[in-house]
Biopython code that builds the backbone (N, CA, C, O; Angstrom):
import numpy as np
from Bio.PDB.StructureBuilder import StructureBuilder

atoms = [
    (1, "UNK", "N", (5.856, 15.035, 13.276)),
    (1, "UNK", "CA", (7.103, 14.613, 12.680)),
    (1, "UNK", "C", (8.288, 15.392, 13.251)),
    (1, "UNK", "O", (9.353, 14.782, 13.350)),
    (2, "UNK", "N", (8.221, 16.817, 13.682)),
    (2, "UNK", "CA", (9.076, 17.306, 13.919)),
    (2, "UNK", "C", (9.330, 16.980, 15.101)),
    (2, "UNK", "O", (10.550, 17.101, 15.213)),
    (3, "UNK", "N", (8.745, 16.510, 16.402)),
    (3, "UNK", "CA", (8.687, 15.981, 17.669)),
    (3, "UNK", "C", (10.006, 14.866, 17.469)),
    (3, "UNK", "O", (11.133, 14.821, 17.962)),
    (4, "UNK", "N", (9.326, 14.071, 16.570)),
    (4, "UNK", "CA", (9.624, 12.770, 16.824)),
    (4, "UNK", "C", (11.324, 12.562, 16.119)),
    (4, "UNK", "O", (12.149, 11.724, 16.485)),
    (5, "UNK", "N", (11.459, 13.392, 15.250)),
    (5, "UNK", "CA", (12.536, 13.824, 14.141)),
    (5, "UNK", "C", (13.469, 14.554, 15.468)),
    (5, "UNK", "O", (14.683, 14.373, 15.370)),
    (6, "UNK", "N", (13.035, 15.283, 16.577)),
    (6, "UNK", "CA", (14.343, 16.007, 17.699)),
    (6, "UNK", "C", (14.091, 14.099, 18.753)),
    (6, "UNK", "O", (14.938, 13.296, 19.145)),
    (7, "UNK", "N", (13.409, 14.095, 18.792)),
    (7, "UNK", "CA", (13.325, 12.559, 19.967)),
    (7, "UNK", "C", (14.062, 11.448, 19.827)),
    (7, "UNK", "O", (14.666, 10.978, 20.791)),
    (8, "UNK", "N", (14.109, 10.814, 18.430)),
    (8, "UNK", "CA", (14.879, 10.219, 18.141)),
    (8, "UNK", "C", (15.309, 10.390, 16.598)),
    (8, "UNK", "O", (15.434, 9.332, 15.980)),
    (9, "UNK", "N", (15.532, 11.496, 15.948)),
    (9, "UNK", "CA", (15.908, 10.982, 14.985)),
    (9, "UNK", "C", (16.952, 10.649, 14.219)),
    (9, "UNK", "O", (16.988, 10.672, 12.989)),
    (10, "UNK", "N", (18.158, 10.208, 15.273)),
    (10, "UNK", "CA", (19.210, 9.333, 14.788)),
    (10, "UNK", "C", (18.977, 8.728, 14.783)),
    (10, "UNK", "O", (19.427, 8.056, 13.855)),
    (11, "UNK", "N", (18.259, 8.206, 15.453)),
    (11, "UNK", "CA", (17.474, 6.211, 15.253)),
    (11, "UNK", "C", (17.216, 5.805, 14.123)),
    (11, "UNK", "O", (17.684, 4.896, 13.438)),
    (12, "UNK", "N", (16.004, 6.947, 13.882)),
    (12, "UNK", "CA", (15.806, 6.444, 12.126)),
    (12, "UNK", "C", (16.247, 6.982, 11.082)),
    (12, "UNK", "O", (15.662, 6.672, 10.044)),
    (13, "UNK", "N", (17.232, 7.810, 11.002)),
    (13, "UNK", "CA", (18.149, 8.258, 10.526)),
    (13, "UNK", "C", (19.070, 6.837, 9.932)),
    (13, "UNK", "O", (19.188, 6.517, 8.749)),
    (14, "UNK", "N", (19.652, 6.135, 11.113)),
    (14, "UNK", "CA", (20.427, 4.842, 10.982)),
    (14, "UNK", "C", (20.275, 3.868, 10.072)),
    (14, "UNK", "O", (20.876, 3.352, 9.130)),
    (15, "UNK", "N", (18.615, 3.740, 11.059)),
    (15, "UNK", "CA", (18.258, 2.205, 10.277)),
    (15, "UNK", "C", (16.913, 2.548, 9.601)),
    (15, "UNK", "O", (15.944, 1.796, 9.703)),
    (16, "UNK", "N", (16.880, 3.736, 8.888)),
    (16, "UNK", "CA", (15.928, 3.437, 7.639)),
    (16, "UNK", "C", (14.675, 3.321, 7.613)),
    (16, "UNK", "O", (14.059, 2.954, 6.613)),
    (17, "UNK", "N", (13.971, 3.723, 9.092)),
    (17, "UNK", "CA", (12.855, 3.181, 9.059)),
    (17, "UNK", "C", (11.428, 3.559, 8.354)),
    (17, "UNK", "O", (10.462, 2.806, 8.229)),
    (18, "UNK", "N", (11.571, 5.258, 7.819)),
    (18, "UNK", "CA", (10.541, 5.768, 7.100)),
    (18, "UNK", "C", (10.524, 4.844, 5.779)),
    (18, "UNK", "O", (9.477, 4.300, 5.429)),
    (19, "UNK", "N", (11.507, 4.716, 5.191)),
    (19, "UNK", "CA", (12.332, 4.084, 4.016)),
    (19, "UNK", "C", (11.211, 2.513, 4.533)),
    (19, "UNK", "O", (10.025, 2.382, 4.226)),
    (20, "UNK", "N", (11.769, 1.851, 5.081)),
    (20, "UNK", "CA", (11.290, 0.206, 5.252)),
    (20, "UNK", "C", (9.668, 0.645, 5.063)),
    (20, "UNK", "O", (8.932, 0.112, 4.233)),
    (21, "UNK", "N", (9.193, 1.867, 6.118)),
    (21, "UNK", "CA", (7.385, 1.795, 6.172)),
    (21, "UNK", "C", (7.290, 1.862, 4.772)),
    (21, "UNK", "O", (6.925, 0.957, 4.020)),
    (22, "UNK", "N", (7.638, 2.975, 4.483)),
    (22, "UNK", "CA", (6.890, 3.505, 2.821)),
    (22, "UNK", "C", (6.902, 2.170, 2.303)),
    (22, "UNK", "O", (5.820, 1.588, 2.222)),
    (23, "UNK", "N", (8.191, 1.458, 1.855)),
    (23, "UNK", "CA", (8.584, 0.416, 1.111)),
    (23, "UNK", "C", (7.428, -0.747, 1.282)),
    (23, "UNK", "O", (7.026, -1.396, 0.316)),
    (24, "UNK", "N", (7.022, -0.903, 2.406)),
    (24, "UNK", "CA", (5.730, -2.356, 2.746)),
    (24, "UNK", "C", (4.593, -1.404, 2.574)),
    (24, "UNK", "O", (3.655, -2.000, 2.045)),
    (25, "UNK", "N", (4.201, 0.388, 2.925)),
    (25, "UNK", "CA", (3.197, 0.460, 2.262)),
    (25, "UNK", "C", (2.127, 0.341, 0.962)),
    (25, "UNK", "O", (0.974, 0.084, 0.618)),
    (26, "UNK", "N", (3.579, 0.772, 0.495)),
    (26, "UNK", "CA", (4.003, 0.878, -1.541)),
    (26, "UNK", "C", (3.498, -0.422, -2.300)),
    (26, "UNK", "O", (2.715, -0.397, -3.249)),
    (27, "UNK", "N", (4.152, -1.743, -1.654)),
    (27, "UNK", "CA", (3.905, -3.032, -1.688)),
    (27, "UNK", "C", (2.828, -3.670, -1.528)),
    (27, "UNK", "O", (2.485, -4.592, -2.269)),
    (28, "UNK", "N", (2.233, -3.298, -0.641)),
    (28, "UNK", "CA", (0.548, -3.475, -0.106)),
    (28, "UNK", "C", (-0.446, -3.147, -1.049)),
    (28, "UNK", "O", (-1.237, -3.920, -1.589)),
    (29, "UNK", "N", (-0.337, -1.966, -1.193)),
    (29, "UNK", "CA", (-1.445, -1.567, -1.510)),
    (29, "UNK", "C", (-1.051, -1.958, -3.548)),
    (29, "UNK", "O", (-2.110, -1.965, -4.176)),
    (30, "UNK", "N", (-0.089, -2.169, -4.240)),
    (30, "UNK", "CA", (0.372, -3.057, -5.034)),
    (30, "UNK", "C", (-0.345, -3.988, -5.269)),
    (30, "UNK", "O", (-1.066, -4.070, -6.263)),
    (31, "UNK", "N", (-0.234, -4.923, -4.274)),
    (31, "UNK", "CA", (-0.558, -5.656, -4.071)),
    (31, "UNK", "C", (-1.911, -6.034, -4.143)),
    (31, "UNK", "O", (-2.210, -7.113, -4.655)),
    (32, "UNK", "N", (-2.867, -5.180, -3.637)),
    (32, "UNK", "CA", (-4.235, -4.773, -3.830)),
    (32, "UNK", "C", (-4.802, -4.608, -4.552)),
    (32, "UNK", "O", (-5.873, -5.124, -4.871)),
    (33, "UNK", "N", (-4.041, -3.607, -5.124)),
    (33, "UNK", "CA", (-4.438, -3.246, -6.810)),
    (33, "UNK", "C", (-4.243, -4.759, -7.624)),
    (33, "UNK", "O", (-5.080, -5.466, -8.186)),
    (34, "UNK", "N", (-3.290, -4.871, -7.499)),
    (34, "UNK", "CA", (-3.364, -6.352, -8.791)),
    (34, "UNK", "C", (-4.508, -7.177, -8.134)),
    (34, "UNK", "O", (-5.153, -8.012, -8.767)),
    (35, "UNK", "N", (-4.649, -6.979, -7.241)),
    (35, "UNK", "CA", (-5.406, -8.436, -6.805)),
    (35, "UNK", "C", (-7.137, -7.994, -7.239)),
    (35, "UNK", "O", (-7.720, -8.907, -7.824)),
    (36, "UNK", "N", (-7.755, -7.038, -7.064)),
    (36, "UNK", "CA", (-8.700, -5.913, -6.971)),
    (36, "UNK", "C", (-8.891, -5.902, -8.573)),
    (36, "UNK", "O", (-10.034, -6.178, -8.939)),
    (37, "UNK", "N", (-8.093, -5.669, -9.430)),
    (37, "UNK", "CA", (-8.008, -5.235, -10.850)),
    (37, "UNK", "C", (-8.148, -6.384, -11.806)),
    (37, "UNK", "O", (-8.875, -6.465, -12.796)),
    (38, "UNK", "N", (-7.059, -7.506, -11.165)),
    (38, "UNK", "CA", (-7.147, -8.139, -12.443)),
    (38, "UNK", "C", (-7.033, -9.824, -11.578)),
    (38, "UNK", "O", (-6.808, -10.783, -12.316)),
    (39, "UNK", "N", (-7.154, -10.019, -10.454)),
    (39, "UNK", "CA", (-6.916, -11.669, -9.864)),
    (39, "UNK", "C", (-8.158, -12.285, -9.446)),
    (39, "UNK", "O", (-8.391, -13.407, -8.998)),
    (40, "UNK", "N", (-8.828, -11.389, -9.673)),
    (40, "UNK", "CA", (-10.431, -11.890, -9.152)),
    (40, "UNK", "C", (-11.306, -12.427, -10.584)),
    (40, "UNK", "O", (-11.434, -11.637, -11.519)),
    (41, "UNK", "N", (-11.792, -13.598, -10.651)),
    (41, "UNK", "CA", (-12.636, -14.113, -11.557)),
    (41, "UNK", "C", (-14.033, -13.339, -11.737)),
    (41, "UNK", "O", (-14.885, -13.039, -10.900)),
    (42, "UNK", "N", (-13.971, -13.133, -13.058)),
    (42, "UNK", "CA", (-15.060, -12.348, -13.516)),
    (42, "UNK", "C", (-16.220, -13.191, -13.343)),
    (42, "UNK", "O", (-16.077, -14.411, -13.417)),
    (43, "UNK", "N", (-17.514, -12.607, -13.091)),
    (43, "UNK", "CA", (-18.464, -12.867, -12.931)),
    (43, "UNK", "C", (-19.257, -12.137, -13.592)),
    (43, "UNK", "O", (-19.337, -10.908, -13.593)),
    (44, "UNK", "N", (-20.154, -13.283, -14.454)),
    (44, "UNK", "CA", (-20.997, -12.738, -15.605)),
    (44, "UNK", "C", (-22.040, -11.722, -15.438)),
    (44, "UNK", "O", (-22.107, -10.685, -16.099)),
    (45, "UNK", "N", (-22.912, -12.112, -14.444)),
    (45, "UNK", "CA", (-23.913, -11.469, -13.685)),
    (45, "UNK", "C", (-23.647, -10.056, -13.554)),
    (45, "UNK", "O", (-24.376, -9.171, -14.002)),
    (46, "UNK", "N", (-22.503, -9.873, -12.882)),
    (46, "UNK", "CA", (-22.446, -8.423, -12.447)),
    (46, "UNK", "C", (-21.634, -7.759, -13.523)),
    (46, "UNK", "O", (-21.454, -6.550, -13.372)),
    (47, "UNK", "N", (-21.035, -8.417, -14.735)),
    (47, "UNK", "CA", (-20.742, -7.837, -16.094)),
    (47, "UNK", "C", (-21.950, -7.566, -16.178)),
    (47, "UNK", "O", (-22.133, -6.540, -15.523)),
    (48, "UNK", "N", (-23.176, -8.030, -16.766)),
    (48, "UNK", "CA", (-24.459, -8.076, -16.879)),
    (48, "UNK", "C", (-24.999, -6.811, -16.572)),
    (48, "UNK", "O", (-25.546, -6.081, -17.399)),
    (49, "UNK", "N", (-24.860, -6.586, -15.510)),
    (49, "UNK", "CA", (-26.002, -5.210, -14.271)),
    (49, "UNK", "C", (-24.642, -4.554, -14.692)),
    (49, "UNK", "O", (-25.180, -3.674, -15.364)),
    (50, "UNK", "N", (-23.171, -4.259, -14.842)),
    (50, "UNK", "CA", (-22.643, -2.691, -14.931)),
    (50, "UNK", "C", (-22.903, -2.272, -16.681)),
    (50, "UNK", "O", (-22.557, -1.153, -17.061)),
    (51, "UNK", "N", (-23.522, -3.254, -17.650)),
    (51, "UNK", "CA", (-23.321, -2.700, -18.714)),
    (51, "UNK", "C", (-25.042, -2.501, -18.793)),
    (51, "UNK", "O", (-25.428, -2.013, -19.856)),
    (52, "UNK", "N", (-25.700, -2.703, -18.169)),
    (52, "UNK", "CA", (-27.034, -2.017, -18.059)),
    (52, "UNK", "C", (-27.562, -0.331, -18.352)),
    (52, "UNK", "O", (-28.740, -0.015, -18.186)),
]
sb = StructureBuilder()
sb.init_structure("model")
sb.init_model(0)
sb.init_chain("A")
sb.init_seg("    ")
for serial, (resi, resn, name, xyz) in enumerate(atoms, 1):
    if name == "N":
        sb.init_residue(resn, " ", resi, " ")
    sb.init_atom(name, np.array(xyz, "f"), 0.0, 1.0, " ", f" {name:<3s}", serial, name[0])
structure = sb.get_structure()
């Protein structure tokens, strides 16, 4: 980081770019989670075998 922070870091200084990554990482994995947690149809079976 510190390399890249003397190489260019007016660049991303400017336009934000740690800011934009984090922001679509943050989102993603969001995204995951809801989908992972609660968008997937339960299936009886394997209710079945975790309350075993």
């Amino acid at each position: 980081m510190p390399v890249l922070n003397a190489v260019a870091g007016s660049f991303y200084d400017n336009n934000h770019v740690f800011f934009v990554l984090e922001t679509i990482c943050v989102m993603a994995f969001a995204v995951s989670f809801i989908l992972k947690g609660h968008g997937l149809v339960s299936d009886p079976e394997l209710d079945r075998r975790a309350a075993e």
